[in-house]
VEXDREN-2710 file (C-alpha; in Angstrom, 1 decimal):
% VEXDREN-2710
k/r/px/py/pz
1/UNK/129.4/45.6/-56.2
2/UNK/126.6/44.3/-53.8
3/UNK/123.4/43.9/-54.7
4/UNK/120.0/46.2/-53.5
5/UNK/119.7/44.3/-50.3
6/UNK/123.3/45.0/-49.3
7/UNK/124.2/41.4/-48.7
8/UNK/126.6/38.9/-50.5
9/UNK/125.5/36.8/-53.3
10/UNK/124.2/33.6/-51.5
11/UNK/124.5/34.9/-48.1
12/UNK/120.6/34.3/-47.3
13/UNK/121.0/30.4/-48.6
14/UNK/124.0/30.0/-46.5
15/UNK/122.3/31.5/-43.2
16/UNK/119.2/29.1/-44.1
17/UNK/121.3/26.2/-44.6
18/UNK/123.3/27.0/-41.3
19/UNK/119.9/27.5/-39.2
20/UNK/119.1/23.9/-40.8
21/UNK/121.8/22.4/-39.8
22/UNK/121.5/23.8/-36.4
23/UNK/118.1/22.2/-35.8
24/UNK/118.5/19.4/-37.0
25/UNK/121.8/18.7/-35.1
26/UNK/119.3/20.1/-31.9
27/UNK/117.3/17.8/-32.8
28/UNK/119.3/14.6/-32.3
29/UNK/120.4/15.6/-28.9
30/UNK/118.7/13.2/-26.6
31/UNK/117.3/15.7/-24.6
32/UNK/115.7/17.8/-27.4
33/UNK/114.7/14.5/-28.5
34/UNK/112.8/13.6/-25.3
35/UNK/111.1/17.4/-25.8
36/UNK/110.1/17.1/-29.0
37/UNK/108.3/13.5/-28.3
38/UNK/106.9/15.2/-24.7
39/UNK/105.4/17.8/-27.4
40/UNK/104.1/15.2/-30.0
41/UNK/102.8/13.1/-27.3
42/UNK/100.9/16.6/-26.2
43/UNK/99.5/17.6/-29.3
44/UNK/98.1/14.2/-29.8
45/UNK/96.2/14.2/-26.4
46/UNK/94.5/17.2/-27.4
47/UNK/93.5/16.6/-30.4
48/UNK/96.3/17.8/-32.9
49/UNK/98.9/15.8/-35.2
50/UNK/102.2/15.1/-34.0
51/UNK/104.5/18.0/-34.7
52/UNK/101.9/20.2/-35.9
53/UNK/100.8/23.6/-34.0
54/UNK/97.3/24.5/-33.5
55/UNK/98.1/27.7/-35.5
56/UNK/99.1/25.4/-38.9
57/UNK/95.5/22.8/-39.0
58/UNK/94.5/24.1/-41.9
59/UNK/96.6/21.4/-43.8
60/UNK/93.9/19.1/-44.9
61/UNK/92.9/16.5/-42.3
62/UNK/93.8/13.9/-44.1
63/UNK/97.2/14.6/-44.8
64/UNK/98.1/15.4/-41.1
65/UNK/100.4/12.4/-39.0
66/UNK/98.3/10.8/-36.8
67/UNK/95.1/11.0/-38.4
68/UNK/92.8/8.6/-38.6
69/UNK/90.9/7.9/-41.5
70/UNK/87.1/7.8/-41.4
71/UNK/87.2/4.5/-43.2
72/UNK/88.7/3.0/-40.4
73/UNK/87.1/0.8/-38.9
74/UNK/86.0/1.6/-35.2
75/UNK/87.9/-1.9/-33.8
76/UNK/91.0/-0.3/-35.4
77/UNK/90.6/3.1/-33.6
78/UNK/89.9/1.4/-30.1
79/UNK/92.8/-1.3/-30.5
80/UNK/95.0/1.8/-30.0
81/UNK/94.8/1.8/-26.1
82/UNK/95.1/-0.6/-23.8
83/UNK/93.3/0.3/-20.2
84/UNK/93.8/-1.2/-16.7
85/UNK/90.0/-2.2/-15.1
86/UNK/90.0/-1.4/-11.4
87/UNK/86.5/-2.2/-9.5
88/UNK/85.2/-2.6/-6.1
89/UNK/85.8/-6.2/-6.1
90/UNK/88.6/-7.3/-4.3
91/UNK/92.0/-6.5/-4.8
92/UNK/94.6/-9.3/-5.3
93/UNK/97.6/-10.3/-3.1
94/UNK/99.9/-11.2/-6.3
95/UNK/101.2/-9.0/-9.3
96/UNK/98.2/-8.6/-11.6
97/UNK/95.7/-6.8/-13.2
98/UNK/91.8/-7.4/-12.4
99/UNK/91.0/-7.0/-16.0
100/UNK/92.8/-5.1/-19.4
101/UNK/90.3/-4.0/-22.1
102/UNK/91.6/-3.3/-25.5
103/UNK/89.9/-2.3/-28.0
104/UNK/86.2/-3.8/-27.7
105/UNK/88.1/-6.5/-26.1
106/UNK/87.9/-7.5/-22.2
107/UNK/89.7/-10.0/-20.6
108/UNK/89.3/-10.8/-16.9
109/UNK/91.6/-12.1/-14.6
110/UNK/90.5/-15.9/-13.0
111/UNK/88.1/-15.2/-10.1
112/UNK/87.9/-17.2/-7.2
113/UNK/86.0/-16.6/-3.8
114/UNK/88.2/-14.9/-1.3
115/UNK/88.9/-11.1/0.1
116/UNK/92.5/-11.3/-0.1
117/UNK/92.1/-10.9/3.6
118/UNK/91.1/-13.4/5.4
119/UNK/90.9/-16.2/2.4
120/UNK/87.1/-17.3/1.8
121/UNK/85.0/-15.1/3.3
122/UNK/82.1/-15.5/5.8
123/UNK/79.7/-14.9/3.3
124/UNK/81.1/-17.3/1.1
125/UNK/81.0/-20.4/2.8
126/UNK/78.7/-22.2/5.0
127/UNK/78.3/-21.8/9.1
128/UNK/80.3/-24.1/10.8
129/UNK/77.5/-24.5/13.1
130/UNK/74.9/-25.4/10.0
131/UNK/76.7/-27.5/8.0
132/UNK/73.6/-28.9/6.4
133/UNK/72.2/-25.5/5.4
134/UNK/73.5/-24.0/2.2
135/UNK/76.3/-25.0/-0.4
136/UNK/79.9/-24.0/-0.2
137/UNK/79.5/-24.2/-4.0
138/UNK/77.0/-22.0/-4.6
139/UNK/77.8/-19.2/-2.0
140/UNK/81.8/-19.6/-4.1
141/UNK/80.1/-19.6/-7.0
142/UNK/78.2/-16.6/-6.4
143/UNK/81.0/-14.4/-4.9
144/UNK/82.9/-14.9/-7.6
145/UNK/80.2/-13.5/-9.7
146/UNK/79.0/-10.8/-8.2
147/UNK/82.7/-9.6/-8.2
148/UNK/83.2/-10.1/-11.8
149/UNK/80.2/-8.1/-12.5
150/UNK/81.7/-5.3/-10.9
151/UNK/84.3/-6.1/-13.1
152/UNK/82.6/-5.9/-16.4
153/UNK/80.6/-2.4/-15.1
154/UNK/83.6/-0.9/-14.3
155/UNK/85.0/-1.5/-18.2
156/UNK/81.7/0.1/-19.5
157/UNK/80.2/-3.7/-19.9
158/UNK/78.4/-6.4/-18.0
159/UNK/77.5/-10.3/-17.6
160/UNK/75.4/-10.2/-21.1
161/UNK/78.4/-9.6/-23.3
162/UNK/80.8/-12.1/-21.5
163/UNK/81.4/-14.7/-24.3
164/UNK/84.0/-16.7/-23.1
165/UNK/84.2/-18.8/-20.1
166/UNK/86.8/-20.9/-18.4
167/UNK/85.6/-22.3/-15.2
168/UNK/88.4/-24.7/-13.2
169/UNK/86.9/-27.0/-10.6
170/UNK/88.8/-28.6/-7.7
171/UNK/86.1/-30.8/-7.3
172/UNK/84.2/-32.2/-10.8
173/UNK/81.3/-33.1/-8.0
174/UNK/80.5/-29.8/-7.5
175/UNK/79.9/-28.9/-11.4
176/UNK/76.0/-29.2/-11.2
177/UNK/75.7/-27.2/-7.6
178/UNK/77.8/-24.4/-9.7
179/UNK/75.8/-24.5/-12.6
180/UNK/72.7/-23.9/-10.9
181/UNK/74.0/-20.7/-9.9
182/UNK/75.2/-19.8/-13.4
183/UNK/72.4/-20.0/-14.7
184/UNK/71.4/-17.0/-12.8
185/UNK/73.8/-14.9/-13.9
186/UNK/73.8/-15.7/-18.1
187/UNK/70.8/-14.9/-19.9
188/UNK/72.6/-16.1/-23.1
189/UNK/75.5/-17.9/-21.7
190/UNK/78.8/-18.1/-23.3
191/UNK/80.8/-20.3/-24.7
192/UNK/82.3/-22.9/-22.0
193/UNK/85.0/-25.0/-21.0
194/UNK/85.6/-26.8/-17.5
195/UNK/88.0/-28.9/-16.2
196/UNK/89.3/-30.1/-13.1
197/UNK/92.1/-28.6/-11.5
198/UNK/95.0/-29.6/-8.9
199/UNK/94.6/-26.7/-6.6
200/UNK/93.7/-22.8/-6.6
201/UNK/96.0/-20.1/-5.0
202/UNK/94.0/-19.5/-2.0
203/UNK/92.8/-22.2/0.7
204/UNK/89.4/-23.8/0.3
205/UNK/88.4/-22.0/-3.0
206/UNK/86.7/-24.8/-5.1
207/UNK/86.2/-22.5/-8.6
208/UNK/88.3/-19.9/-10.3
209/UNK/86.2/-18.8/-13.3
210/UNK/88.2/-16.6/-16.6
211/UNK/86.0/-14.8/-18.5
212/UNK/86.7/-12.6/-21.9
213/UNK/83.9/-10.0/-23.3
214/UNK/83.4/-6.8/-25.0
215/UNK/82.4/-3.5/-24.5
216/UNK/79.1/-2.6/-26.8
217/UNK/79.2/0.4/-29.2
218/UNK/83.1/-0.4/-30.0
219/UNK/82.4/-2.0/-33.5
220/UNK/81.3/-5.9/-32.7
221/UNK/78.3/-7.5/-32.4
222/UNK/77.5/-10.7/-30.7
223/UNK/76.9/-14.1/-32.8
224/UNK/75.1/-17.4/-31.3
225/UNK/76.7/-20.1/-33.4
226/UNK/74.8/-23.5/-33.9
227/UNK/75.6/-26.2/-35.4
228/UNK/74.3/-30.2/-35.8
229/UNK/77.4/-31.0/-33.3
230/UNK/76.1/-32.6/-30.1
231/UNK/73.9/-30.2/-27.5
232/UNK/76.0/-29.8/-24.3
233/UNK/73.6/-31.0/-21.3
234/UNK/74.8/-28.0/-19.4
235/UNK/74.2/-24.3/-19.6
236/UNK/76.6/-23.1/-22.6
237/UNK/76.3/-22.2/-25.7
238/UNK/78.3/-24.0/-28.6
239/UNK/80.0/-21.0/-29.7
240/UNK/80.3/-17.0/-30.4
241/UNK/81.3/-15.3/-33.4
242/UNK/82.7/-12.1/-32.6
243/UNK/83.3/-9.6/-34.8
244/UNK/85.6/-11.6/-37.0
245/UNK/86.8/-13.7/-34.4
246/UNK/85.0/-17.0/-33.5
247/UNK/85.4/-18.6/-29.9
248/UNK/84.2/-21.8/-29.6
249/UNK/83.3/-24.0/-26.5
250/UNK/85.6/-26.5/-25.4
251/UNK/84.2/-30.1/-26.2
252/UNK/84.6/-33.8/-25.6
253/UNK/83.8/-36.7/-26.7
254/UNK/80.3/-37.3/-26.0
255/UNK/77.2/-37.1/-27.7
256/UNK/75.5/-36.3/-24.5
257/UNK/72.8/-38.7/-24.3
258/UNK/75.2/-42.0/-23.9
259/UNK/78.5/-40.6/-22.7
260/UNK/81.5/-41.5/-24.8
261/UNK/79.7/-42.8/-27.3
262/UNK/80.3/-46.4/-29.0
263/UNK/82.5/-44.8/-32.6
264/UNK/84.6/-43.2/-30.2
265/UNK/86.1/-46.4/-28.1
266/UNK/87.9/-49.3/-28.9
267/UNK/85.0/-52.4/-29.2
268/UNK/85.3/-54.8/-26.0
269/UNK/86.5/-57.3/-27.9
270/UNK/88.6/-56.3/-29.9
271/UNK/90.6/-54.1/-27.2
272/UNK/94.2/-54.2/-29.1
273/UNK/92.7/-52.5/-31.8
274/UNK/92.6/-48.3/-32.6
275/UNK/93.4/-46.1/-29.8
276/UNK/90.7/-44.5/-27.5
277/UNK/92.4/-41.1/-27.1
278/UNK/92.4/-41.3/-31.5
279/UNK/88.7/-42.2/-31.6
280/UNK/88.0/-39.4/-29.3
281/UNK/90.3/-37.0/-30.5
282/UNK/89.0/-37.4/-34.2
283/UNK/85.0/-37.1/-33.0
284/UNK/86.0/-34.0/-31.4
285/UNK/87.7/-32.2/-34.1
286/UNK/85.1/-33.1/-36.1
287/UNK/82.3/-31.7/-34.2
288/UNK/84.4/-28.5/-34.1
289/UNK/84.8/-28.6/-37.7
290/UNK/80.3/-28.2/-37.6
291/UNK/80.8/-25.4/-35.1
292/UNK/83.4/-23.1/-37.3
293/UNK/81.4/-23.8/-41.2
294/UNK/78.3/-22.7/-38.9
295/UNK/80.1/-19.4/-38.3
296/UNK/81.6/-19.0/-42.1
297/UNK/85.1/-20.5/-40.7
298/UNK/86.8/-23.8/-40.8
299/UNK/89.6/-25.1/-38.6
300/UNK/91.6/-23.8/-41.5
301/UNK/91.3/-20.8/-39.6
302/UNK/91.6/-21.8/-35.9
303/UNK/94.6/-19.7/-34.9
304/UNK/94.5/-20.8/-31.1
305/UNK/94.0/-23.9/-29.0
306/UNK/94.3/-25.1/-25.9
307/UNK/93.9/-28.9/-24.9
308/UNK/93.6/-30.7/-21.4
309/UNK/94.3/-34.1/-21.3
310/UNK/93.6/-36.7/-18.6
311/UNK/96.6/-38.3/-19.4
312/UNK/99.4/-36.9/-21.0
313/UNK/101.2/-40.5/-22.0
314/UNK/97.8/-40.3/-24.4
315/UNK/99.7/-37.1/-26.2
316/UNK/101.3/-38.4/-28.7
317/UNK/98.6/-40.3/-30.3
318/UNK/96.3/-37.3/-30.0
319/UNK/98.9/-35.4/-32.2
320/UNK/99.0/-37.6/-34.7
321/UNK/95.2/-37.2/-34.7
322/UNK/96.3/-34.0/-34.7
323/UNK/97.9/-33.6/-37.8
324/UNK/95.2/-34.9/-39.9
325/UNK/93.5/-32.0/-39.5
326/UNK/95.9/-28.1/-39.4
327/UNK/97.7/-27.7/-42.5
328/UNK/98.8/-24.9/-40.4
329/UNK/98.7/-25.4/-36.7
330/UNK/97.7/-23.3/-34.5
331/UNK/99.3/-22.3/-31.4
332/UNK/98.5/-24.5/-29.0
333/UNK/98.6/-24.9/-25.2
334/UNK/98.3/-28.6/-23.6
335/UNK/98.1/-29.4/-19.9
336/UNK/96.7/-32.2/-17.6
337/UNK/93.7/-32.3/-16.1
338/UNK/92.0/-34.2/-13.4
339/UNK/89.4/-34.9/-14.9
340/UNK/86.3/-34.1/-17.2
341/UNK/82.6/-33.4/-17.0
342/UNK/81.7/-37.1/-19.1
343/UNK/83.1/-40.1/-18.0
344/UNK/85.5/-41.9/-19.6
345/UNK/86.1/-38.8/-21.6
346/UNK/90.2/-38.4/-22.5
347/UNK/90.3/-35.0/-23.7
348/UNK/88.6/-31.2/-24.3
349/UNK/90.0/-29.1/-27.0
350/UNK/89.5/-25.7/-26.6
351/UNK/89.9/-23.4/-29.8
352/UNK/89.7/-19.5/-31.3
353/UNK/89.4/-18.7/-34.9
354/UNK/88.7/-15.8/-37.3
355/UNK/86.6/-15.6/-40.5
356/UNK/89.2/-14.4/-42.8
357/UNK/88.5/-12.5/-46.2
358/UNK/86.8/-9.5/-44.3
359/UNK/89.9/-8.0/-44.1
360/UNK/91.3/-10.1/-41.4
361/UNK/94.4/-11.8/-41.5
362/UNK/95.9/-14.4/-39.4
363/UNK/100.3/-14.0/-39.4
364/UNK/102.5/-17.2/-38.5
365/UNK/105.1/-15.7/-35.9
366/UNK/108.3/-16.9/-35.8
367/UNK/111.3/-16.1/-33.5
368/UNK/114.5/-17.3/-32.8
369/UNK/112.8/-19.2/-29.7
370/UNK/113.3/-23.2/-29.5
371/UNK/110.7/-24.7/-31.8
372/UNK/108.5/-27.1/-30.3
373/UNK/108.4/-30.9/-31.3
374/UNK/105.2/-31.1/-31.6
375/UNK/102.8/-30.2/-34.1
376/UNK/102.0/-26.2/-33.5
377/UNK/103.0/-22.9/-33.9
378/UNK/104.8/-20.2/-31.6
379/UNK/101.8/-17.5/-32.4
380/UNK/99.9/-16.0/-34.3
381/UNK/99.0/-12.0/-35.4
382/UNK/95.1/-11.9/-35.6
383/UNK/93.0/-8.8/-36.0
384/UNK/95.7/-6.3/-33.8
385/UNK/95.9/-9.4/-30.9
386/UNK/99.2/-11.5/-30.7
387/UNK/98.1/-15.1/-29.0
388/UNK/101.0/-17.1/-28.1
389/UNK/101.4/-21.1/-28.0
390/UNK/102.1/-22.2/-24.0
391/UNK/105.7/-22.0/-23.8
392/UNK/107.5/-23.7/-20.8
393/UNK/111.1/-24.4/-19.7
394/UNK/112.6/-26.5/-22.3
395/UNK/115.1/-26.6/-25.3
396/UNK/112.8/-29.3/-27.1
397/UNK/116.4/-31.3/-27.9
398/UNK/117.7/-32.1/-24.0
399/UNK/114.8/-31.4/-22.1
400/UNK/114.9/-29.0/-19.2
401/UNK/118.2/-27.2/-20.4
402/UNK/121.4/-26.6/-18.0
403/UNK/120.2/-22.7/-17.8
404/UNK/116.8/-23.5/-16.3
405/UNK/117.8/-25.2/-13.6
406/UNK/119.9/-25.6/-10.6
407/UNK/123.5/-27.5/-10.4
408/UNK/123.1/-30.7/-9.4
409/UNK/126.5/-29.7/-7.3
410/UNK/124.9/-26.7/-5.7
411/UNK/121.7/-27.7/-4.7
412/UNK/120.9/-25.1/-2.1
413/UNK/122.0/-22.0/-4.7
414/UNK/119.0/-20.5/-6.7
415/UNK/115.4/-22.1/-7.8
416/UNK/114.4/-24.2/-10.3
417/UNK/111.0/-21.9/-10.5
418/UNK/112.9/-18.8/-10.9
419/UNK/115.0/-20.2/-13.7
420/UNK/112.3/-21.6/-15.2
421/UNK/110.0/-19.2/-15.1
422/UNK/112.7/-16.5/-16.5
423/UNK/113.9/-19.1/-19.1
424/UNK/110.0/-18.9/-20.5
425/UNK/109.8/-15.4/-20.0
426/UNK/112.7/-15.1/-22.1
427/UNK/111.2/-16.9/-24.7
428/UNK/108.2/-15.2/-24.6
429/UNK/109.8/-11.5/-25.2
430/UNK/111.1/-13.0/-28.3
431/UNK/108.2/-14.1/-29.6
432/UNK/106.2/-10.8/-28.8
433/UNK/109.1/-9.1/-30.3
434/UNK/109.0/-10.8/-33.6
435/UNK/105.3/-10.2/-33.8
436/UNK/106.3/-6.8/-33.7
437/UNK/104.9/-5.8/-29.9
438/UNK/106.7/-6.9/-26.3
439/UNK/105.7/-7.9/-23.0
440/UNK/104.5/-4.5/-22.2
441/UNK/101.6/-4.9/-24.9
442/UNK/100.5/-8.3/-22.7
443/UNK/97.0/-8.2/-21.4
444/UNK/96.3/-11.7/-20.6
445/UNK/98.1/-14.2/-19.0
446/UNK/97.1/-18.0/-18.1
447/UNK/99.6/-19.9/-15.8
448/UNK/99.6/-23.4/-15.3
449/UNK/102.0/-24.8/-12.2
450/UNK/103.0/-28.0/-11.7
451/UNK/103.2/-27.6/-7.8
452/UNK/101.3/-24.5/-6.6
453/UNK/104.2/-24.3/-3.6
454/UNK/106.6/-22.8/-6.4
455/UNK/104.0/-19.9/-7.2
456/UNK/105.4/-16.9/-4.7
457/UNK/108.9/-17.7/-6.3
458/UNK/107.0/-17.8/-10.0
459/UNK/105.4/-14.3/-8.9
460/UNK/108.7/-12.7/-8.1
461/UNK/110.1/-13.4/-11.5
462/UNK/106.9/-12.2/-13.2
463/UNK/107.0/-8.7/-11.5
464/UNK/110.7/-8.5/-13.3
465/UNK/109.0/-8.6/-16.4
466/UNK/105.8/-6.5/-16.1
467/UNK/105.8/-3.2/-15.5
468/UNK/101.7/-3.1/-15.8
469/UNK/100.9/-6.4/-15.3
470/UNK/98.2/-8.3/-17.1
471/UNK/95.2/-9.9/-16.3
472/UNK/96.2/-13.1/-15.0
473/UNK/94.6/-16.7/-13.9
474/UNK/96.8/-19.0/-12.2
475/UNK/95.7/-22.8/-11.5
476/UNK/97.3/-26.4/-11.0
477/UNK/97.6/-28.5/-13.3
478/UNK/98.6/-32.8/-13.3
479/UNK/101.5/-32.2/-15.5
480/UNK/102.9/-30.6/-18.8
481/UNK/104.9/-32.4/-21.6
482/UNK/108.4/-32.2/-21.1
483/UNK/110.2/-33.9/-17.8
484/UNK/110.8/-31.8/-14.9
485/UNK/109.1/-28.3/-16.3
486/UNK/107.2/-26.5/-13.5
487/UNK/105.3/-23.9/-15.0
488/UNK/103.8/-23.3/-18.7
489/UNK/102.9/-19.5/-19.4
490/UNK/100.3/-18.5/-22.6
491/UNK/99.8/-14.9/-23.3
492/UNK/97.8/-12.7/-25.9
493/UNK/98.9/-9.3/-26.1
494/UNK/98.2/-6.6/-28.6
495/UNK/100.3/-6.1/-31.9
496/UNK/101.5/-2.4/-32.4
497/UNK/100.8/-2.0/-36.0
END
């Protein structure tokens, strides 16, 4: 006998359980699959949860996927997109970005004084029939300013909340000439580093200048550090602290009234005994040991570094130096220079830390990568940012390995630059990956080349790899520190989670 609603016992489970089955099995067709994400992807632009209909919001807030708690902070919220910058300043011949912003964050591409047209412009170089009016400099200097204030005001920012710089010189003459004009443009200037360089990517240009800042009202505020540390002679400021993060000049070792001063070099008459680059590299770490306890930091805490040495056969020393001082070292990026702004002056060390116990963390990353020799790490996960060591073209057990670069047999068949530069890119990719993001997540890029006649070969590989490519800066440098490598590539990206 059937029951009142004239339908087996268990027939209206069995019809659920079927319609179940059905959608689920929908579901995991790749098509539907590719819907329903289309869908999610929808109701999150305007406004709703993934998966859930306008009709069904009355589900409490905070229960709802893809809500974000009001205790999160606003630096969390933000570090959810990252945005391409596109100004009126000119647009660049290779395959990068003018500028990425992420979260508060902005990071600038390396500036230098041409249209992309004709190379330097008129208005950036003197008359060749007054060559005793004006300063090549300057008028360099200047263009590249005025563009990168387009760039900042097109990310919702400006000069005043740069407070990062990286200024590369082909000429260490023309440093006081260019810092007449900065001075102009930096009410509180930022933290500095400059160095000499081989070359730049376009003919004549004497300055590239890199610059990371924020955008105000996105959660950070904006920190003068000072410390007892030596007062730089030029117009910089020691350091910024950041929101949690704390960017400090580069220095040298100088106390700026003598030079190098007389602790920091070996006594003429004893000249078999200590090591300069030792002496030098041990005053400088402690002066930057001042500058991060005058922020609430310590270098226990410095997370990224890059170095620039005059000479790299005076790297080994300085990493023994080096040891003394990062229980857990940071990653670390070191290049020749041609030279720095105090003479006599071996090396600048250039380094980014956190002030950790806010709620920020800094995470070792590790990937199946070779691990350097040396005394650093691959990268580091800091406050939603992956920064990653300088990795070039190497194996770290034979050198420049058989895969990155050309048969000695068949010398006409491929290019060392492309194999190089795809060996590192490699590399990288795993690195981002085990930090949980990719190269797609990249938003700064800093490229140092051995021989600046290898960079439209470099540039080819890169567009391989970057579907949205990052802000970039690209300079020459004396060398790097295995045999034979061309190029050395350091990223930051952002971390998913």
């Amino acid at each position: 006998m059937l029951p009142r609603s004239g339908k087996e016992p268990g027939a209206r489970f069995r019809s659920k359980h079927r319609n179940h089955v059905r959608r689920t099995a929908d579901r995991n067709r790749p098509e539907l699959r590719c819907q329903i994400a289309c869908r999610a992807t929808k109701s999150l632009q305007a406004g709703r949860p993934c998966g859930v209909a306008s009709s069904r919001l009355a589900r409490p807030a905070k229960h709802q996927r893809g809500y974000v708690s009001a205790r999160q902070s606003e630096k969390e919220k933000w570090a959810m997109k990252m945005e391409v910058v596109k100004s009126g300043a000119p647009r660049p011949l290779a395959n990068y970005s003018e500028a990425m912003v992420t979260g508060p964050w902005i990071f600038a591409a390396g500036q230098l004084a041409s249209d992309f047209k004709t190379g330097v412009p008129a208005e950036a170089r003197k008359h060749p029939n007054f060559p005793f009016y004006g300063s090549d400099i300057k008028l360099q200097t200047r263009f590249v300013l005025e563009n990168l204030k387009k760039t900042f005001a097109a990310a919702g920012s400006s000069l005043d909340n740069v407070f990062k710089a990286q200024v590369f010189l082909t000429d260490l003459n023309d440093f006081f000439a260019f810092d007449e004009v900065w001075k102009e443009y930096f009410k509180v200037p930022p933290a500095r580093t400059t160095v000499g360089t081989t070359g730049l990517l376009v003919k004549d240009t004497l300055v590239e200048i890199d610059l990371i800042g924020f955008v105000p009202g996105k959660g950070v505020d904006k920190e003068v550090i000072k410390s007892n540390a030596p007062r730089p002679l030029a117009h910089y400021n020691e350091g910024f602290k950041i929101g949690d993060f704390v960017y400090a000049a580069g220095q040298i070792a100088s106390d700026y009234k003598t030079g190098v001063p007389a602790d920091t070099m070996r006594s003429p008459n004893f000249p078999f005994y200590n090591s300069d680059i030792k002496l030098q590299t041990r005053y400088i770490l402690e002066n930057l040991k001042k500058t991060f306890e005058a922020a609430g930091s310590s270098l226990d805490d410095v997370f990224k570094a890059q170095v620039f040495l005059t000479d790299l056969n005076n790297f080994n020393a300085f990493d023994e130096v080096w040891k003394e001082y990062f229980k857990l070292p940071p990653a670390r990026t070191t290049v020749g220079t041609t030279g720095l702004l105090v003479k006599d002056t071996l090396v600048e060390i250039d380094l980014i830390g956190c002030v950790t116990g806010k709620g920020t963390t800094k995470e070792a990353v590790k990937s199946n990568a070779p691990q350097p020799l040396a005394n650093y790490t691959e990268a580091f996960k800091v406050g939603g940012l992956v920064f990653a060591a300088g990795q070039l073209a190497s194996d770290f057990r034979s050198g420049v390995p058989a895969e990155a670069r050309r048969h000695s047999n068949f010398p006409y068949y491929n290019s060392d630059i492309k194999l190089q530069a795809r060996f590192v890119l490699e590399n990288l990719k795993k690195t981002f990956e085990a930090a949980g993001s990719s190269l797609d997540q990249v938003v700064k890029a800093q490229v140092f080349l051995t021989d600046l006649n290898n960079f439209n070969g470099f540039d080819e590989v890169w567009k391989e790899y970057f579907k949205v490519p990052p802000s970039r800066t690209t300079i020459g440098t004396t060398g790097l520190l295995v045999k034979d490598t061309l190029v050395e590539i350091d990223l930051i990206g952002v971390a998913n989670d």
